[in-house]
Every structure is written in C-alpha cells, then in structure tokens.
N, C-alpha and C positions, 0 to 999 in steps of 0.2 A: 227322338230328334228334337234338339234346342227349338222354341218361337221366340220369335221378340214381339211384341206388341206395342205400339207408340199408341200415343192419345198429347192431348192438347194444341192441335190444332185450330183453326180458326180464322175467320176474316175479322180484319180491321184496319187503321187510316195509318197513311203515311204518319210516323215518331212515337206509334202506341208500341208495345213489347207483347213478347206471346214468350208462355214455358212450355217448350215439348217435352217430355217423358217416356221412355223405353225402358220395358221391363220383359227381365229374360226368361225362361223355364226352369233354365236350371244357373248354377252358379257362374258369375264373369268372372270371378277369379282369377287374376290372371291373363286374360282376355285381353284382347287389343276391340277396343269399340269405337264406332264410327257414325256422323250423322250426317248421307249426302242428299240433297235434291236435284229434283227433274223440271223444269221448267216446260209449258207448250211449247211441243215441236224441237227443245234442246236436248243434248246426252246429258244423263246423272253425272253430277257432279258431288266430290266431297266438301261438305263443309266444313267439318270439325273431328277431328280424332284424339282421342284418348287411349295413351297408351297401360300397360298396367299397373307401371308405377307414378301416372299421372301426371304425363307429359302432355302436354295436347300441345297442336297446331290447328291454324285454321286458312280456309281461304280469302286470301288477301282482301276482297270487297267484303269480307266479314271482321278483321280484326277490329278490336276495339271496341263492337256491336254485341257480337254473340259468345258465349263461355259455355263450356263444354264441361259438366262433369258425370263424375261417379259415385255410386254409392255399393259398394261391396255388399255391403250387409242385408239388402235390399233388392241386391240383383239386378239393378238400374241405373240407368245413367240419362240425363238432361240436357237440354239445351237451351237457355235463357238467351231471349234474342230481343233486342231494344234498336228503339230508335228505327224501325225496320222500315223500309222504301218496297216500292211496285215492282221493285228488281230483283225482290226475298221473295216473290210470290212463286209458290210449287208446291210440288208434293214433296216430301220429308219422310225421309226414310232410317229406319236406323241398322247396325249393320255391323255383324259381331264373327271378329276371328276366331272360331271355335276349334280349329282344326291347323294351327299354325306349320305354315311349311309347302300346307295343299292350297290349289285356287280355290278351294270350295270356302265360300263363306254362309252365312246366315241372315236373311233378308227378312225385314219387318210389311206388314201389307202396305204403310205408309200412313201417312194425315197430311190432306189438304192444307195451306197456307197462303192465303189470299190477303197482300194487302194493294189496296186501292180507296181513292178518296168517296 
C-alpha cells in the first residue's frame, strides 16, 4: 500500500513563505497529485493539483501565492507558499490518485501550518 509523507510545515507571521514537501512509497508516475487543507472546525479543502503531465490548478485565494510542483524522479511533489496570511493557517495535506477511475485515493498524515502575528 502507497504512503505519502509531507514535512515542512511550520508557524510564521503574516508575508513569510513556508515549502511543503510530499514524498511518496512508491512511483507518482503518472499520478494525478494534490495538496488540500483543513482549517479549525472547516471541510478539507483543495489547494493545488497537479496533474501528470503538469498542469496544475489552484484555489482561487491561492493563485498567484502558492505553486504546486513535481518531481518524478524523486517521487515528490511540493508546495512553495508565499506571502501567506492567518487565512493559510491548517493542516496540509497531500493526496495522490493511485488508483484512477476508483474513489479510493491516498491520504498523507498532514503538517500543521500556522501563520499568525
């Protein structure tokens, strides 16, 4: 069974930038990969997807902010987030279609994301 693992999480002030990082078990090749957050007491939400051939979209109070890539070679994919406000603050999650066609997807444990002044 695929894990994914995130790391770079972290607190900091309104306009600093944080890099997440997700790394998978086995190969995303191919994969459709995704980074959403949970905010207190909000439903997960997506932020950024990347498709296989490295298309990404993002959610609208992120454009412009955060970029979403991949690294094939490496089995990972990132999320570079700037400028970030008290309204990025959640958990972070990342989130890999391993099994295209089924609901089943692959969920990472998460990483905290806290900013505040």
């Amino acid at each position: 069974q695929v894990q994914l693992e995130e790391s770079g999480g972290g607190s900091v002030q309104p306009g600093e930038s944080l890099s997440l990082a997700c790394v998978a078990s086995r190969s995303i090749v191919g994969i459709v990969m995704a980074w959403y957050r949970q905010a207190p007491g909000k439903q997960r939400e997506l932020v950024a997807r990347i498709t296989r051939g490295g298309i990404t979209d993002y959610l609208e109070s992120v454009k412009g902010r955060f970029t979403i890539d991949r690294d094939n070679a490496y089995r990972k994919i990132t999320l570079e987030m700037n400028n970030l406000k008290p309204e990025d603050t959640g958990v972070y999650y990342c989130q890999g279609d391993f099994v295209p066609g089924s609901p089943t997807v692959t969920w990472g444990q998460g990483t905290q994301v806290t900013v505040s002044d």
